[in-house]
C-alpha positions in Angstrom: 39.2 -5.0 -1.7 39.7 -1.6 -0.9 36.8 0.0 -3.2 34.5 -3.0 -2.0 35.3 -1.8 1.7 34.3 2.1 0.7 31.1 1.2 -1.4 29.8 -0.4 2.1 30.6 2.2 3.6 28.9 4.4 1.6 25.7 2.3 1.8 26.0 2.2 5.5 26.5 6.1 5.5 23.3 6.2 3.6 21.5 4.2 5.5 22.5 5.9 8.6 21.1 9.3 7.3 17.9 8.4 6.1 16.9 7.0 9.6 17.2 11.6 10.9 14.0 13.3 10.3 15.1 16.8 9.5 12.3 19.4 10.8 12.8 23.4 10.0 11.7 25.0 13.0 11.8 29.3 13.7 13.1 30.9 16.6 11.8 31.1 19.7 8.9 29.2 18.2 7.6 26.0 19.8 7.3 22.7 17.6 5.9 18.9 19.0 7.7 16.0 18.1 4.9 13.0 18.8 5.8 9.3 18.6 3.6 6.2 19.3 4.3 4.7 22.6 3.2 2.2 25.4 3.9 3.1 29.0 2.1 -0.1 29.8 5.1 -2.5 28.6 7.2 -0.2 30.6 9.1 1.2 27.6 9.1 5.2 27.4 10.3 7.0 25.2 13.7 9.8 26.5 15.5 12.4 24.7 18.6 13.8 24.9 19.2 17.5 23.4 21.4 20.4 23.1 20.0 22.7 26.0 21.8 25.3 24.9 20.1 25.4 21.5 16.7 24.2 22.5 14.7 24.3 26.1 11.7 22.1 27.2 11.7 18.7 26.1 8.5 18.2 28.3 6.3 15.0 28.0 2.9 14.6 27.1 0.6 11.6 26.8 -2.1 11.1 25.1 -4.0 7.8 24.2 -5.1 6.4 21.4 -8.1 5.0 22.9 -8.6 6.9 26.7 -9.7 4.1 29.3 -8.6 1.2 27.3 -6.4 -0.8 29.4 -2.6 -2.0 28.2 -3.6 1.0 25.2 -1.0 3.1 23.2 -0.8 6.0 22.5 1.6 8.8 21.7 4.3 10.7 23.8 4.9 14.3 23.2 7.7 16.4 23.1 7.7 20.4 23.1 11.1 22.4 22.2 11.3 25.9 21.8 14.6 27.0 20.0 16.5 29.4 21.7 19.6 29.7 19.5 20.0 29.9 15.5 21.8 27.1 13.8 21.6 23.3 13.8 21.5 20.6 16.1 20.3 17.4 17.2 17.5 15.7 19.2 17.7 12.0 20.0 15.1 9.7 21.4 15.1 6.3 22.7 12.5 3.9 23.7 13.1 1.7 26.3 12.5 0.4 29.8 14.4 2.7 32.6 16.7 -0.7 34.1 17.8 -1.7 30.4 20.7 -0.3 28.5 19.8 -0.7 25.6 16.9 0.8 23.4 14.3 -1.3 21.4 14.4 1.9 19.2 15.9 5.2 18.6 15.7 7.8 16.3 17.1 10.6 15.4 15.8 14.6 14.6 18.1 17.3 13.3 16.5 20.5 13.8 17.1 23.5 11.4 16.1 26.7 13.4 16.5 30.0 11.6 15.0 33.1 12.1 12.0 34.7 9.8 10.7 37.8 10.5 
């Protein structure tokens, strides 16, 4: 019972990893993070970082087709990393009076520095 127990544990593990995006991103350097939205449904998309490691986290949008009513489109992100090292950006899509998300993802961030 035991090994059956850590084997789905395992998968779950797995599972849980593959849904990060890893992005390598250089110091002081700013990078996008862009993901398909639709402010018309009243879902947005929020994140929540490590300010210490990483300032901005201002919002963009652009849409897919400009005019077109109920449209998508795509919400941007910009981040500069401030600090070397690793850490974390999450996102979730949802309306602003619900609790829970209709999606989130995940983004580690590997900054180093290149010179």
């Amino acid at each position: 019972m035991l090994g059956v127990i850590l084997v789905l544990l395992a998968i779950y593990t797995a599972i849980s990893q593959a849904d990060i995006t890893v992005i390598q991103v250089e110091l002081n350097k700013p990078f996008n993070i862009t993901l398909e939205s639709n402010p018309t449904t009243g879902y947005a998309w929020t994140v929540d970082f490590n300010h210490k490691m990483l300032i901005g986290g201002e919002k963009g949008y652009s849409a897919s087709r400009p005019g077109a009513v109920g449209g998508s489109g795509q919400q941007v992100f910009v981040f500069t990393p401030i600090q070397e090292g690793q850490t974390e950006i999450s996102a979730a899509y949802k309306r602003p009076w619900e609790e829970s998300a209709a999606e989130e993802r995940t983004f580690r961030v590997n900054c180093v520095v290149n010179d």
